[in-house]
C-alpha positions as CSV (number, residue, x, y, z in Angstrom):
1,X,0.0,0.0,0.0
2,X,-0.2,0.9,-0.2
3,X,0.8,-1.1,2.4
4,X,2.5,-3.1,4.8
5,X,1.9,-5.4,2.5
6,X,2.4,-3.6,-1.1
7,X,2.1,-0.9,0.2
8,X,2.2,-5.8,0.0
9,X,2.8,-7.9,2.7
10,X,0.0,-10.4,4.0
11,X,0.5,-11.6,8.3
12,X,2.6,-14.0,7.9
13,X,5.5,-12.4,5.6
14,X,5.5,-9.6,8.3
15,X,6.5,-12.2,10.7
16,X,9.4,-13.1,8.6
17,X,10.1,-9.8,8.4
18,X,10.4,-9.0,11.6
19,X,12.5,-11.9,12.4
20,X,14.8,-11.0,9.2
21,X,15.1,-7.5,10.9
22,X,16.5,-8.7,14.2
23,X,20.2,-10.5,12.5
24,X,23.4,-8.8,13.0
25,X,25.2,-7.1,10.1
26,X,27.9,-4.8,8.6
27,X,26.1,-2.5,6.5
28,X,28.4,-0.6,3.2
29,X,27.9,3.2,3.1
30,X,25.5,4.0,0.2
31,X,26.7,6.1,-2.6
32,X,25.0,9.4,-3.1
33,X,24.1,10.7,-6.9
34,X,27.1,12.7,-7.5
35,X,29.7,9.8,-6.4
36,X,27.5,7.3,-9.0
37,X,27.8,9.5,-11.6
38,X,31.9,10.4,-11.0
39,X,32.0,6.6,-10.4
40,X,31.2,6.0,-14.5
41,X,34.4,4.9,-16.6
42,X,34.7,3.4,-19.7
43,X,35.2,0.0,-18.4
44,X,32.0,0.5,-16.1
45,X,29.1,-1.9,-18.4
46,X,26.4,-4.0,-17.3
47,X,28.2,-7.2,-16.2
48,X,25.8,-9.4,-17.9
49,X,27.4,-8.7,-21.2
50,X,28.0,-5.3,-23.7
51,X,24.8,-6.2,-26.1
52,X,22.8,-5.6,-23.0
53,X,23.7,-2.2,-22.6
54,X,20.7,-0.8,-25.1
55,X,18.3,-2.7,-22.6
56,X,18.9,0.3,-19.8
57,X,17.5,3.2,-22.6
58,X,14.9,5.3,-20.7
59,X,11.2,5.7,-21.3
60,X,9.7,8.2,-22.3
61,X,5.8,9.2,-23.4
62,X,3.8,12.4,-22.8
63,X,0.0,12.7,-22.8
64,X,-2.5,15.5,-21.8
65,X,-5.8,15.6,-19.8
66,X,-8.1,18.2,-17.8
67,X,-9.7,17.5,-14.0
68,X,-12.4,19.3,-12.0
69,X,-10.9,20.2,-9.1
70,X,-12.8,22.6,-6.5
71,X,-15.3,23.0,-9.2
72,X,-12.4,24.7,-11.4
73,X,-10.7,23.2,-14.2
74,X,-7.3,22.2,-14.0
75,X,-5.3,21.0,-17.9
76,X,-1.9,18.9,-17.0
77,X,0.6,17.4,-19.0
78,X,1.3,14.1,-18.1
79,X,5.0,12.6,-18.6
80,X,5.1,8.3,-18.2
81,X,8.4,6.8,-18.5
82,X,11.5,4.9,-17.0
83,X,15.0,6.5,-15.0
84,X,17.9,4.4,-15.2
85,X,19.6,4.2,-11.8
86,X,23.2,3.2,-11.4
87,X,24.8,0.5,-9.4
88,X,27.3,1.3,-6.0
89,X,30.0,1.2,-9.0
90,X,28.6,3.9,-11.1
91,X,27.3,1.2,-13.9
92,X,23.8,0.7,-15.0
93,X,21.8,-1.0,-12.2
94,X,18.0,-0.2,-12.8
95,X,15.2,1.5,-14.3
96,X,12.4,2.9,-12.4
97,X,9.0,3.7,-13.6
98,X,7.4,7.2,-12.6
99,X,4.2,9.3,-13.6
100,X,4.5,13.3,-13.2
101,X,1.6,15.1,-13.3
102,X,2.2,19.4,-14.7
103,X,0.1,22.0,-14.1
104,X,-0.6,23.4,-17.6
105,X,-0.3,27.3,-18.0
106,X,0.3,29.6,-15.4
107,X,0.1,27.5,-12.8
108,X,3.4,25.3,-13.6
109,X,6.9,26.3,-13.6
110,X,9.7,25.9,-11.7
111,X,8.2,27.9,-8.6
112,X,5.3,25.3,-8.3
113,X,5.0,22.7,-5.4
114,X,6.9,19.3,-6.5
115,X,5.3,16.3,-4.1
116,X,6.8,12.5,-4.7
117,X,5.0,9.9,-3.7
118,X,5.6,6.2,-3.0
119,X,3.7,3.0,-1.3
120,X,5.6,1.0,0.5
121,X,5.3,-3.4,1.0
122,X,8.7,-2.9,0.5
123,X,8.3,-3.7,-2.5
124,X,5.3,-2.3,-3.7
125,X,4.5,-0.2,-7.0
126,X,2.6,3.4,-6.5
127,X,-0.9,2.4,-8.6
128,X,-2.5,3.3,-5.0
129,X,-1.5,6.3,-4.5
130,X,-2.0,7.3,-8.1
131,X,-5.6,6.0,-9.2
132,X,-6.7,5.6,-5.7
133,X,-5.7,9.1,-4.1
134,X,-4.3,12.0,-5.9
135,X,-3.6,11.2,-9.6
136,X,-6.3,12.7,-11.9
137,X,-8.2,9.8,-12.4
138,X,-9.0,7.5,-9.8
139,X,-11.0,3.6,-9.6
140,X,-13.8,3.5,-7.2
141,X,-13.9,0.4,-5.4
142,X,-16.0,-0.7,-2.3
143,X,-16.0,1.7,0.9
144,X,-15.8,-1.1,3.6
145,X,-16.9,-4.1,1.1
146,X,-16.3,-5.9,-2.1
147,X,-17.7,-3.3,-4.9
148,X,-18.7,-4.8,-7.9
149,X,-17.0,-6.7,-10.3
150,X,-15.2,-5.6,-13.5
151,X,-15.8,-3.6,-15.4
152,X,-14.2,-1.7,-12.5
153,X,-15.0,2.5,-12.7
154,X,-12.3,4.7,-13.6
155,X,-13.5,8.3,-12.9
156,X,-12.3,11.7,-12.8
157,X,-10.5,12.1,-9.9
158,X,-12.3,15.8,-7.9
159,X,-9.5,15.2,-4.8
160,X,-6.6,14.7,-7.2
161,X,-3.6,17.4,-5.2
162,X,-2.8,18.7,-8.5
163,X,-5.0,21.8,-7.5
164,X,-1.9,22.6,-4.6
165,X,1.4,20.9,-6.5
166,X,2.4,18.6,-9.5
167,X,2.4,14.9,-9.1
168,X,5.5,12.5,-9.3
169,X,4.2,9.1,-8.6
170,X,7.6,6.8,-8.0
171,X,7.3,3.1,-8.3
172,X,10.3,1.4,-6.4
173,X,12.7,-0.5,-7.9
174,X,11.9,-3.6,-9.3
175,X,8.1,-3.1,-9.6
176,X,5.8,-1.0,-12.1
177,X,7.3,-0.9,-15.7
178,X,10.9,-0.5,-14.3
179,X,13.1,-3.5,-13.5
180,X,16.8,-4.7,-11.6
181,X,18.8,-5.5,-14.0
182,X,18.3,-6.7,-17.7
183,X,15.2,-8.4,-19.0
184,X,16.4,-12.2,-19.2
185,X,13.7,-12.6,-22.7
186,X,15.8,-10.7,-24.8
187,X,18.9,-12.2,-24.2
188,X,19.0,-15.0,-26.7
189,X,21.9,-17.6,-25.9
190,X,21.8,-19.6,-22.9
191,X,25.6,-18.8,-21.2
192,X,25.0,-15.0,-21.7
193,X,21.2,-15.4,-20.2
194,X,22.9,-17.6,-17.1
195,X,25.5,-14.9,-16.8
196,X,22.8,-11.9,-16.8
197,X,20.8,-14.3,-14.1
198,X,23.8,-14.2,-11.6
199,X,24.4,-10.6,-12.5
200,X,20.2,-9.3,-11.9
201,X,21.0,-11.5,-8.4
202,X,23.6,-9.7,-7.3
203,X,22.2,-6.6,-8.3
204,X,19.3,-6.8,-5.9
205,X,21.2,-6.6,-3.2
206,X,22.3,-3.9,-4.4
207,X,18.7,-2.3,-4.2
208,X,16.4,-4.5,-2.4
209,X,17.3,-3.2,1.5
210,X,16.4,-0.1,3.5
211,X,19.2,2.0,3.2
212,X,19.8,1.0,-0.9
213,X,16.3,1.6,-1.5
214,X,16.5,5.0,0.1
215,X,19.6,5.7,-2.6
216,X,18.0,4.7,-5.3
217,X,15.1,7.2,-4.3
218,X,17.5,10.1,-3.6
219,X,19.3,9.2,-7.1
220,X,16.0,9.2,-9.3
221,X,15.0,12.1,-7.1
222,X,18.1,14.3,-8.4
223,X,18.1,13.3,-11.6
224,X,14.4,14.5,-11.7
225,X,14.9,17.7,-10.4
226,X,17.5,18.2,-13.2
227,X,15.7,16.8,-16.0
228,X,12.3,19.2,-15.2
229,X,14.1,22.1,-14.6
230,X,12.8,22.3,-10.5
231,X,15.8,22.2,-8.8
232,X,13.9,25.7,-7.0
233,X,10.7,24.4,-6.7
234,X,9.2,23.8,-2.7
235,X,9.6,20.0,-2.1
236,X,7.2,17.5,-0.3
237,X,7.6,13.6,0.4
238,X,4.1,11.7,0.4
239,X,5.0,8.0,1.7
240,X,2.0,5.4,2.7
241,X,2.9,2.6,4.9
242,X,6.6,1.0,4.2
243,X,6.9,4.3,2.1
244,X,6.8,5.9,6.1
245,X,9.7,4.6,6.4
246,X,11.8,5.1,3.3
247,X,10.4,9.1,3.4
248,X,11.9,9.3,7.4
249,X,15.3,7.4,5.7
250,X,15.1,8.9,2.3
251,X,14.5,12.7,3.9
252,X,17.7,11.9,5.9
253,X,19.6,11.1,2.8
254,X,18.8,13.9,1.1
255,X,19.5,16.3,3.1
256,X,22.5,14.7,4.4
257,X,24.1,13.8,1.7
258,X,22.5,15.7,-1.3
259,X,22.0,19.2,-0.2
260,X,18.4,18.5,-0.8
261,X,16.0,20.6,1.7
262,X,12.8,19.5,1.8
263,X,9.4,21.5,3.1
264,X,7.2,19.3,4.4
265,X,6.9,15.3,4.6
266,X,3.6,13.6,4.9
267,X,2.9,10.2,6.1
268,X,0.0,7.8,5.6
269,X,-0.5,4.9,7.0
270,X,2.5,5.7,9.3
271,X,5.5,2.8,10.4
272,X,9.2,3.8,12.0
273,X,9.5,0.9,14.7
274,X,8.9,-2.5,13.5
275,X,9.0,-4.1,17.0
276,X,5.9,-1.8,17.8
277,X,4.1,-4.1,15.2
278,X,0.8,-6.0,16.0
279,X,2.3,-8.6,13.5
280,X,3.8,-11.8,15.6
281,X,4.8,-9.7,18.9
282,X,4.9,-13.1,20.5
283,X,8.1,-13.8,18.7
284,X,9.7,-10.8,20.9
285,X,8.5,-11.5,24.4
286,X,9.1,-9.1,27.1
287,X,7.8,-6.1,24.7
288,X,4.5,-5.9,25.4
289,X,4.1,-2.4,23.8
290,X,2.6,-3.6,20.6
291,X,-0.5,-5.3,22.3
292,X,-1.3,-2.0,24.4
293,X,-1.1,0.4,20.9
294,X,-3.0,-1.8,19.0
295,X,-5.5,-2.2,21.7
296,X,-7.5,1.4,20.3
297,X,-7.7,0.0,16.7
298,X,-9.1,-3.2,18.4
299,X,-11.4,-0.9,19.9
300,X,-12.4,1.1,17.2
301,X,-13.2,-2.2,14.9
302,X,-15.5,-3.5,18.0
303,X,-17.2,-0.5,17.8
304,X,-17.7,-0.2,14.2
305,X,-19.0,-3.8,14.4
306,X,-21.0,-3.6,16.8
307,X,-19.4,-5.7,19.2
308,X,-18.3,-3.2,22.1
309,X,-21.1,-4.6,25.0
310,X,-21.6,-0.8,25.8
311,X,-22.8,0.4,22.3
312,X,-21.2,3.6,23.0
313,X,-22.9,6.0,20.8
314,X,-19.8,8.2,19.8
315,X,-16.1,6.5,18.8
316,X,-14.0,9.7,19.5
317,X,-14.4,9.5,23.0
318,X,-14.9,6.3,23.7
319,X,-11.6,5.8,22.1
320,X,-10.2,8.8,24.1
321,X,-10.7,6.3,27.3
322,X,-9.0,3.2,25.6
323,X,-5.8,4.9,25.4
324,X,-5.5,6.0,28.6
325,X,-6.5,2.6,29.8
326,X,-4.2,0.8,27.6
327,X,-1.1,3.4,28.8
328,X,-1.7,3.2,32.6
329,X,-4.1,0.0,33.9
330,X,-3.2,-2.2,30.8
331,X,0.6,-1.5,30.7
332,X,0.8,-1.7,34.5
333,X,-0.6,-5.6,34.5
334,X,1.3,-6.1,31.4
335,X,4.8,-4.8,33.1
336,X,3.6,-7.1,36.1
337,X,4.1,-10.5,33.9
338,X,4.0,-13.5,35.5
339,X,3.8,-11.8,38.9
340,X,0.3,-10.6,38.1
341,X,-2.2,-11.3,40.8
342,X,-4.9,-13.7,39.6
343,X,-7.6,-11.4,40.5
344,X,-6.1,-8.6,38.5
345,X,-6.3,-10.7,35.4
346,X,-9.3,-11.1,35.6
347,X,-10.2,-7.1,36.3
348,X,-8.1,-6.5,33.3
349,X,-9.7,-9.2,31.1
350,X,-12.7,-8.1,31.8
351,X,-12.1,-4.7,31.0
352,X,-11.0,-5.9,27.2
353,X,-14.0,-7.7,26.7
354,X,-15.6,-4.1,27.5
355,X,-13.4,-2.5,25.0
356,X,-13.3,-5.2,22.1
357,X,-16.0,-7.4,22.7
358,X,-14.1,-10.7,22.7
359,X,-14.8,-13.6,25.4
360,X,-13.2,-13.2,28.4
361,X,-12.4,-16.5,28.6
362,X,-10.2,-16.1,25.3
363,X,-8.5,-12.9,26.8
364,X,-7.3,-15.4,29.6
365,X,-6.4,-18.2,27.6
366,X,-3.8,-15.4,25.8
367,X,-3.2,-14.1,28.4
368,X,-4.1,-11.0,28.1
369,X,-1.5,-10.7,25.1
370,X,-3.7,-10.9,21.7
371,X,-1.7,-9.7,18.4
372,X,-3.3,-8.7,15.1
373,X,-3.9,-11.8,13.4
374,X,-5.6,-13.4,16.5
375,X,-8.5,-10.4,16.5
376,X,-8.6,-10.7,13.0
377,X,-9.6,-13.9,13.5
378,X,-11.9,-14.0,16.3
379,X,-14.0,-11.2,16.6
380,X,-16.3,-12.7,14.5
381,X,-15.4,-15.8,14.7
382,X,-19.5,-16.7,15.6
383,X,-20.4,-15.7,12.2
384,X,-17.3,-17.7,10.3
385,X,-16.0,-14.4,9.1
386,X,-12.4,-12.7,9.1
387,X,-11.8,-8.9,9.6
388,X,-9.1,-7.1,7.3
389,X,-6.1,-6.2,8.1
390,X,-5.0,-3.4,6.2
391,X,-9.0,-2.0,6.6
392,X,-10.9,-3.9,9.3
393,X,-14.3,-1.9,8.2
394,X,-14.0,-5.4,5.6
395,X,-15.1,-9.1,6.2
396,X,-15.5,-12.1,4.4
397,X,-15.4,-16.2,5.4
398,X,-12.7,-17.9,7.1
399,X,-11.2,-20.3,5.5
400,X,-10.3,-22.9,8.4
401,X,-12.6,-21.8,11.2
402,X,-10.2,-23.5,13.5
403,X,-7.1,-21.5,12.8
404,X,-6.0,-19.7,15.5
405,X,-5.0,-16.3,13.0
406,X,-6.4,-15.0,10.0
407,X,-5.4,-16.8,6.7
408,X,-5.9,-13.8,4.4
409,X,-6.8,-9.7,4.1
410,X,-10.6,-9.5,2.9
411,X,-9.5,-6.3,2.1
412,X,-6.6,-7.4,0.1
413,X,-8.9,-9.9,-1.8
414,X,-11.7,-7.3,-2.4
415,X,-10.0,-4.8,-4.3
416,X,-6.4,-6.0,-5.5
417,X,-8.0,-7.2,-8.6
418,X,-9.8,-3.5,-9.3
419,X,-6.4,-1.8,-8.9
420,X,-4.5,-3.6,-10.9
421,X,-6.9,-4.3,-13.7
422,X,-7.5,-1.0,-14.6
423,X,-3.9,0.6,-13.7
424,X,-2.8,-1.9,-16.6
425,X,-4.7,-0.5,-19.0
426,X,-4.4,3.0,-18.0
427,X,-1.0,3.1,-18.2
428,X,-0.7,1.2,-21.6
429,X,-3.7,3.0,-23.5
430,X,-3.2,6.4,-22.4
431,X,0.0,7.3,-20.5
432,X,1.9,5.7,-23.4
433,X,3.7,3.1,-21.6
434,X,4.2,-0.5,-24.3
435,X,1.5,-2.7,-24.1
436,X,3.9,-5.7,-24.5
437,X,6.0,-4.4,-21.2
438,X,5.0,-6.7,-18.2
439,X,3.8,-4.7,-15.0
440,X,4.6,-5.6,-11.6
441,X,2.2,-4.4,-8.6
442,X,5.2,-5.8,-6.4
443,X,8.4,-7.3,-6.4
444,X,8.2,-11.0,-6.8
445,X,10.8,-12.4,-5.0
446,X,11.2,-9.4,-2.0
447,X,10.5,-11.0,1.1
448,X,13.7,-13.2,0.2
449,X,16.1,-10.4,-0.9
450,X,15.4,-7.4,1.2
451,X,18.1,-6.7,3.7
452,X,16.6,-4.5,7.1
453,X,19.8,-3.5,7.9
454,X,20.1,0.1,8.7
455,X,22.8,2.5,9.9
456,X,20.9,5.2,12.5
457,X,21.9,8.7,11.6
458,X,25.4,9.1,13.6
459,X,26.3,5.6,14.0
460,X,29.4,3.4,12.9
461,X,27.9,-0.2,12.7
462,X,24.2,-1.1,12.9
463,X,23.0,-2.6,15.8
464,X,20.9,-5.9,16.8
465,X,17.5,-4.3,16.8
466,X,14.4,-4.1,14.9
467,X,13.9,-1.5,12.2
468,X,13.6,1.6,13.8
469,X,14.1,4.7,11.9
470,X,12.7,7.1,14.3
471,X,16.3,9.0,14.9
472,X,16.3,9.6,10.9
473,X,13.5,11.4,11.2
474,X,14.5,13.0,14.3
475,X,18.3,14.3,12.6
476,X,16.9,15.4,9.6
477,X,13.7,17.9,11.4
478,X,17.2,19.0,13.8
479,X,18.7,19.6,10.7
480,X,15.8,21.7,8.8
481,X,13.8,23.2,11.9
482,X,11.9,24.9,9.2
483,X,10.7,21.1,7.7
484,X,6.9,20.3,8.7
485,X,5.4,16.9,9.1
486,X,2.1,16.1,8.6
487,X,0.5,12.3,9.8
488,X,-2.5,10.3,8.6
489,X,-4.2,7.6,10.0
490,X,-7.0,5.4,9.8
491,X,-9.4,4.4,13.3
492,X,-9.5,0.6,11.0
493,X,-6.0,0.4,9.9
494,X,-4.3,-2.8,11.9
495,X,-1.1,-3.0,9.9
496,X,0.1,0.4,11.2
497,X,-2.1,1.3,14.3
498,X,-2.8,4.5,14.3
499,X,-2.1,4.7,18.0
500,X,1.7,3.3,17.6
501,X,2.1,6.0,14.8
502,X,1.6,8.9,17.8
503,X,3.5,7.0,20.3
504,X,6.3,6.8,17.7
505,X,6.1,10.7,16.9
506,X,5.8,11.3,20.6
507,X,9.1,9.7,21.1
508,X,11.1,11.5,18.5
509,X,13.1,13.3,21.2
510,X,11.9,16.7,19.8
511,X,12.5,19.9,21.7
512,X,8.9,21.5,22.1
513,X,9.6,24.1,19.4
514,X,10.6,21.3,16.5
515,X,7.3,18.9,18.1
516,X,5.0,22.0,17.1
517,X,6.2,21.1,13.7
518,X,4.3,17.5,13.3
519,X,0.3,17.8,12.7
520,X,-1.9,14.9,13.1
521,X,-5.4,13.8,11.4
522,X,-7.5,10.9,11.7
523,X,-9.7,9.4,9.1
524,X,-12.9,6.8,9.8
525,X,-11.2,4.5,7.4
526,X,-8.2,1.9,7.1
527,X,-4.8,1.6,6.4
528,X,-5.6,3.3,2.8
529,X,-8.0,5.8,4.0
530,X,-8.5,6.8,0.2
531,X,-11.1,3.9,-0.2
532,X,-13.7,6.1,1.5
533,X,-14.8,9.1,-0.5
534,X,-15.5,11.2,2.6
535,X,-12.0,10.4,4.1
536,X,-10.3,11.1,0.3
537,X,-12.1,14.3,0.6
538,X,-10.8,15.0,3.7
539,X,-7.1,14.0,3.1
540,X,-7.1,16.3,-0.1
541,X,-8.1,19.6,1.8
542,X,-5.7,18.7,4.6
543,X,-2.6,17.6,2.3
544,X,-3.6,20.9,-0.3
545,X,-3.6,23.2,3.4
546,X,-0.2,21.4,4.5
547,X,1.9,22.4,0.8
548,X,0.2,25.7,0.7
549,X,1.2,26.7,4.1
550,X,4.5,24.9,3.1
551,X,5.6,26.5,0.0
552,X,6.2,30.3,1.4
């Protein structure tokens, strides 16, 4: 997603995830742009073999189009095409796929807002953010359920942010129309094709990975700026879910090592700590923060189901005394362990059944500890259905009642097919993009390849922890005190509870005049809030106010 997931990663590859996160390492310094380019000789060719060298050409295909926006018509020029990105040694390494968006007329130029965005997985492509959020054209799918079948709508997009700044949707390497490496078709002879196999291996490590996926940003980021003319331009970040965390590395980067100021970074869907994750906490015992932030979003679902015994009429408030349960009653019994009083488990179990509805019995039998995929599971578990993930407004059957998580993301299942369809023949019948060219929603082999090592901002080595990029976020706002950061979250969103995202932001180590700098909203939708009209509406005024403000 968009997500923690594409944007696409279901439960159970999280898991692994988190487990990959946790090995020890020795992590190379990336290169920035400028030390690629120097790094270029003459004996500096794909390693595959010379004849492949016409395979790393760049893309390029411009259309045009008009949107209602605000009830005022807006013309853009749209550009569709491919960036080539080089390797640590200055060689050809990669193409990446992008769509920019131009304000036609007046409003363009260099001194017009410039916003990137990106979805996450890792390993995602950026068809959510484009025809689901901002792009001029956007599919409707189901607000909360499966919408109808295909043909799938494809409508004019009235919340597209090209009203406030041109678009640059990025798709991260390896997915979209872009590619690591050479395209093992069009190499015709079988030792050459072997060779360019070994060769497309090696280079994903060279791009697959926190900190050389944040290069590979900051290097098609540069070469942008050039190649449009808006090196001057104001600047903005837009990252959803995994893209969170590449915006709080890749703003880092840029400024650091760039010269790359940025004015404002927003974040949907928001993840910096990967041990704060409902995802297979159990695997991590002693940390029981995860089940005490997600315990709000837990909450929230009840409520939106129906399931909270109270019926409280209003969810603001009533979510208002969750979290100050789950910080002070909860986290005290939690801290207490084993060493918790029999009669306080069962005060504190019974209190979750009054906040999520689920048997007390079951709460015991956990032990008071229930991660994501267990509530996904069993909230409804009477009527044979699962709750999503990513939105948990969705349900649909289980498929083995007696699992102890959930097998799937209704969400996932409800619309995958919607965005994918019709991004593949949007791009290839009017952005220009070859209709032969395959498209990849996601990298197909990432959860085997991607390295979570990362080097915190000031640090020799990396160190035996989860992903954490809070302190990147942290340098970089120390760095530019003039950079604002604006949060979105989703009440239904139980890949990145929306609770963990404050508690991460409230533990940036901010002094009080840099934490004035960081705006929050919430949304009555999931992890991609853009699914519900009202919310889309909602996020456009607040994003549009956010570069306005920002671009002074």
């Amino acid at each position: 997603m968009a997500r923690l997931r594409h944007e696409k990663l279901s439960h159970m590859k999280n898991q692994t995830l988190l487990t990959l996160a946790l090995l020890t390492v020795v992590l190379a310094l990336p290169l920035r742009a400028g030390a690629a380019e120097a790094a270029k000789t003459e004996s500096a060719k794909p390693a595959a073999s010379e004849d492949t060298a016409n395979q790393y050409l760049e893309q390029r295909h411009e259309s045009h189009g008009s949107v209602v926006i605000g009830g005022k018509r807006i013309d853009y020029d749209a550009v569709a095409g491919t960036i080539m990105i080089e390797d640590s040694k200055g060689a050809p390494g990669a193409l990446m796929s992008y769509v920019a968006y131009f304000k036609s007329g007046l409003g363009g130029g260099p001194a017009r807002p410039l916003t990137f965005f990106y979805n996450g997985g890792p390993g995602s492509a950026t068809l959510w953010l484009h025809i689901g959020a901002f792009g001029p054209k956007r599919v409707e799918v189901g607000n909360g359920v499966r919408g109808a079948p295909a043909p799938y709508p494809f409508v004019d997009n009235g919340s597209s942010l090209l009203d406030a700044t041109d678009l640059v949707f990025i798709d991260a390497p390896g997915t979209g129309f872009g590619r690591v490496g050479v395209d093992l078709e069009k190499i015709g002879e079988e030792d050459k094709r072997n060779k360019a196999r070994e060769h497309n291996d090696e280079l994903k490590k060279e791009f697959y990975g926190i900190d050389q996926d944040a290069r590979a940003f900051d290097i098609f980021i540069t070469k942008f700026l050039s190649r449009f003319n808006r090196w001057n331009s104001p600047r903005f970040l837009f990252g959803e879910s995994y893209g969170t965390t590449r915006s709080a590395v890749l703003s880092f980067v840029l400024q650091s090592r760039s010269d790359i100021d940025l004015n404002g970074v927003m974040l949907l869907s928001q993840i910096f700590n990967f041990g704060l994750s409902p995802d297979g906490p159990q695997s991590d015992p002693g940390n029981d923060l995860p089940y005490m932030l997600s315990l709000p979003t837990y909450a929230a679902t009840a409520w939106y189901h129906k399931k909270v015994p109270s019926e409280p009429a209003e969810l603001a408030p009533f979510i208002d005394g969750v979290e100050q349960f789950a910080l002070s009653d909860y986290a005290r019994a939690l801290a207490a362990g084993d060493r918790l009083s029999e009669q306080d488990r069962q005060t504190i179990a019974a209190k979750l059944h009054d906040f999520t509805g689920l048997p007390v019995a079951y709460i015991l039998k956990a032990n008071l500890r229930i991660d994501g995929g267990m509530f996904e599971k069993n909230l409804m578990a009477d009527e044979g259905l699962t709750v999503g993930r990513l939105d948990t407004r969705y349900t649909s059957p289980s498929i083995d009642p007696l699992a102890k998580e959930a097998e799937y993301d209704p969400q996932s299942a409800a619309i995958d097919s919607a965005f994918v369809s019709v991004y593949n023949d949007y791009a290839r019948s009017v952005l220009g993009f070859p209709r032969e060219a395959p498209y990849m929603p996601e990298s197909d082999d990432i959860n085997n390849t991607w390295d979570f090592r990362h080097k915190e901002p000031g640090d020799e080595h990396p160190e035996q922890v989860a992903v954490n990029v809070m302190p990147d976020l942290a340098t970089v706002m120390k760095m530019n005190p003039r950079l604002k950061v604006a949060q979105f979250a989703g009440y239904y969103d139980l890949a990145t509870p929306f609770f963990a995202a404050e508690y991460e932001m409230n533990h940036l180590g901010l002094p009080p005049q840099l934490a004035k700098n960081i705006e929050f909203y919430h949304f009555d939708a999931g992890h991609m809030v853009y699914v519900s009209p009202q919310a889309l509406e909602q996020l456009h005024d607040q994003a549009a106010a956010f570069i306005r403000a920002n671009s002074k």
